[in-house]
C-alpha positions in Angstrom: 50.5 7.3 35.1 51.1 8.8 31.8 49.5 5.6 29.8 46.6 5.6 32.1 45.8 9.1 31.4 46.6 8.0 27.5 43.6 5.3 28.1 41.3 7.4 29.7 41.5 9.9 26.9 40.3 7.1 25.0 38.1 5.8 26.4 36.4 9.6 26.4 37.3 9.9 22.4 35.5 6.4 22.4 32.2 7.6 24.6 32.4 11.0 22.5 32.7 9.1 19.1 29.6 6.9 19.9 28.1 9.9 21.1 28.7 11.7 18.1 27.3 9.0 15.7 24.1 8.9 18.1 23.5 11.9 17.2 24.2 11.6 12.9 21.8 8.5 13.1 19.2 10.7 14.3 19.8 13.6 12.3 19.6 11.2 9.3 16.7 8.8 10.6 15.2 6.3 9.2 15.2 5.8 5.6 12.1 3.6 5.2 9.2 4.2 6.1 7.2 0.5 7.3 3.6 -0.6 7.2 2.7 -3.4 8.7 0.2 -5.6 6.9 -2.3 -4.9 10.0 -1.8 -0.9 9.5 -2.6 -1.6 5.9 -5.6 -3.5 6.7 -6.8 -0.8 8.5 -6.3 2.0 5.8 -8.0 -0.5 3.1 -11.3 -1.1 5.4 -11.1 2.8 5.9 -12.4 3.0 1.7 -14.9 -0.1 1.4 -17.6 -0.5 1.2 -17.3 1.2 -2.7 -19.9 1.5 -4.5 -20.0 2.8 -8.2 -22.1 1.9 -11.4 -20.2 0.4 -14.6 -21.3 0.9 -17.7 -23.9 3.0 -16.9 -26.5 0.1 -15.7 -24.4 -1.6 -13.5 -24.5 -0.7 -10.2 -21.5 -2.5 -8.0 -21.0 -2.3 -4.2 -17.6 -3.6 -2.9 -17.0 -4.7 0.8 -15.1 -6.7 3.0 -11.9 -6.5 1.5 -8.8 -9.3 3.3 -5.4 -8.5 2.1 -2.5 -10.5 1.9 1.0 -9.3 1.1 2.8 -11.1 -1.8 6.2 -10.2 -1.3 7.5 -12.7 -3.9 5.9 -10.9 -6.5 5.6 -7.4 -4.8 2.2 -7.0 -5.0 -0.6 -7.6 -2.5 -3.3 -9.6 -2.8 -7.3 -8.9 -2.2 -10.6 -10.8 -2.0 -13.5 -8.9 -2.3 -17.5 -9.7 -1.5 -19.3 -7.6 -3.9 -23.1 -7.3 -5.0 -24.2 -6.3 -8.6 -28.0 -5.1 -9.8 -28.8 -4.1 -13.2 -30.8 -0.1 -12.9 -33.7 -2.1 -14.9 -34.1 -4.8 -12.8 -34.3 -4.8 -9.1 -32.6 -8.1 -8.7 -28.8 -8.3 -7.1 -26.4 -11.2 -7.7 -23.3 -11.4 -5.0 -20.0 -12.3 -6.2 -16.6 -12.7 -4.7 -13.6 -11.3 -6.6 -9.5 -11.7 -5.6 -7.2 -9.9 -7.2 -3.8 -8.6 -6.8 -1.7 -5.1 -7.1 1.3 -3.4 -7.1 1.4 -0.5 -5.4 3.2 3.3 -6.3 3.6 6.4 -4.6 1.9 9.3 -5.6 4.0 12.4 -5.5 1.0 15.5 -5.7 -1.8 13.1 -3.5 0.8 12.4 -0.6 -0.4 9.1 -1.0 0.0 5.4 -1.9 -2.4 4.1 -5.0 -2.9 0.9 -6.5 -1.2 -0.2 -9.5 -1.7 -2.9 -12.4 -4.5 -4.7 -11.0 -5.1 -8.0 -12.0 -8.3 -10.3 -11.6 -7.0 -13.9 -10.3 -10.8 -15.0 -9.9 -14.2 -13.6 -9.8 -17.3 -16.0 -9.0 -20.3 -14.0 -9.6 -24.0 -15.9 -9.1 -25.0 -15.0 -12.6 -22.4 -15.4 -14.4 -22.1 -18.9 -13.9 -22.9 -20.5 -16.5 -21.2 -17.9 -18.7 -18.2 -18.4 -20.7 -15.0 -17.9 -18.8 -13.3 -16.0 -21.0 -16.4 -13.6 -20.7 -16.3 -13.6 -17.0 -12.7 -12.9 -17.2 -13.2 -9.8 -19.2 -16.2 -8.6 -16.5 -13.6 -9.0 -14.1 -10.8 -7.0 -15.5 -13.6 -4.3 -16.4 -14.8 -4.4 -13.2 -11.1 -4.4 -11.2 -10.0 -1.2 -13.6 -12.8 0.7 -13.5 -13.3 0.6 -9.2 -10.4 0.1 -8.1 -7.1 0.9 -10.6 -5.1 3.9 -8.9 -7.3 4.0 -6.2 -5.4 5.5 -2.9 -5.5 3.0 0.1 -2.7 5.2 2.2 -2.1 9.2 2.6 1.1 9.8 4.7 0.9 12.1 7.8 1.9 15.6 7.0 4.0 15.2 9.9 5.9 12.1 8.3 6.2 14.1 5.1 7.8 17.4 7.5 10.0 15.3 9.2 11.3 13.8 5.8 12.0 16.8 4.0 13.4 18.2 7.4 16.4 15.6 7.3 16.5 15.8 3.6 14.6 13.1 2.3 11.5 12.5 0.1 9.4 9.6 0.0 10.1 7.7 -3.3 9.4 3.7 -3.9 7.0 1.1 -2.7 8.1 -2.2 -1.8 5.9 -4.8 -0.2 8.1 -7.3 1.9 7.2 -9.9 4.7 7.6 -7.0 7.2 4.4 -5.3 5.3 5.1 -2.0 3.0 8.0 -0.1 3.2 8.2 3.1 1.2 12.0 4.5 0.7 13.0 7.8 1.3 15.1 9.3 -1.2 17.3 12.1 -0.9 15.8 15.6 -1.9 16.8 16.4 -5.4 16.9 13.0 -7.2 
């Protein structure tokens, strides 16, 4: 009799215990933060089409962007369809561009930005016959001046509560094969 009550009185530390660390796993939650490549989709359409002028007499407008996430490498990568006109003539070329990123958090915007940008390949209708090296450099010029630091995420205020409510702050970006996990660090570090 006396061993049985022994077992049963652990069995109940047992069911208390896994009680107990229940509740510490919810206290502490979740220390990443996950988007999948689909949400990120979504937030990237949200900004295009973009349209800005370069140079002062270029006028760009970017659309249709299609990611793909380059874990690898942690980075993503993009093609873009984009449409140029000089402001003296009224003609427009199209051109397609693909490039890829790394991505960082951004501490004062509550947001995620794009980071060293680089142009894989950009076909633009009139620059073809131009030297590559000079349609390289358009590209580059043309990646950092529309797109460099732009912010493709902000987190919910309510993600951001929660974290500093358990003690954490978001911290770095990672793309993986699950899509883009942001870390949550401890508050203080």
């Amino acid at each position: 009799m006396k061993a049985t009550f022994v077992l049963c009185l652990r069995r109940l530390g047992l069911i208390a215990l896994a009680g107990w660390l229940a509740g510490c796993a919810s206290v502490i939650g979740p220390r990443v933060i996950t988007l999948t490549e689909a949400d990120l989709a979504r937030q990237i359409e949200r900004q295009f089409p973009l349209e800005r002028k370069l140079l002062g007499e270029l006028n760009i407008r970017v659309e249709a962007p299609r990611i793909k996430l380059l874990p690898e490498s942690n980075r993503i990568g993009t093609e873009l369809d984009f449409t140029g006109s000089l402001n003296r003539t009224a003609r427009s070329s199209r051109g397609q561009i693909v490039l890829d990123y790394a991505l960082r958090y951004d501490e004062p915007g509550q947001s995620i930005r794009l980071t060293q940008v680089r142009v894989t390949r950009l076909q633009f209708d009139t620059l073809r016959d131009q030297p590559k090296a000079a349609v390289d450099k358009f590209g580059s010029l043309l990646a950092e001046q529309l797109l460099q630091d732009l912010p493709i995420y902000r987190l919910r205020p309510e993600d951001l509560k929660n974290a500093e409510g358990k003690g954490y702050r978001p911290g770095a970006v990672t793309v993986t094969s699950r899509g883009v996990e942001v870390t949550l660090l401890p508050l203080g570090r």
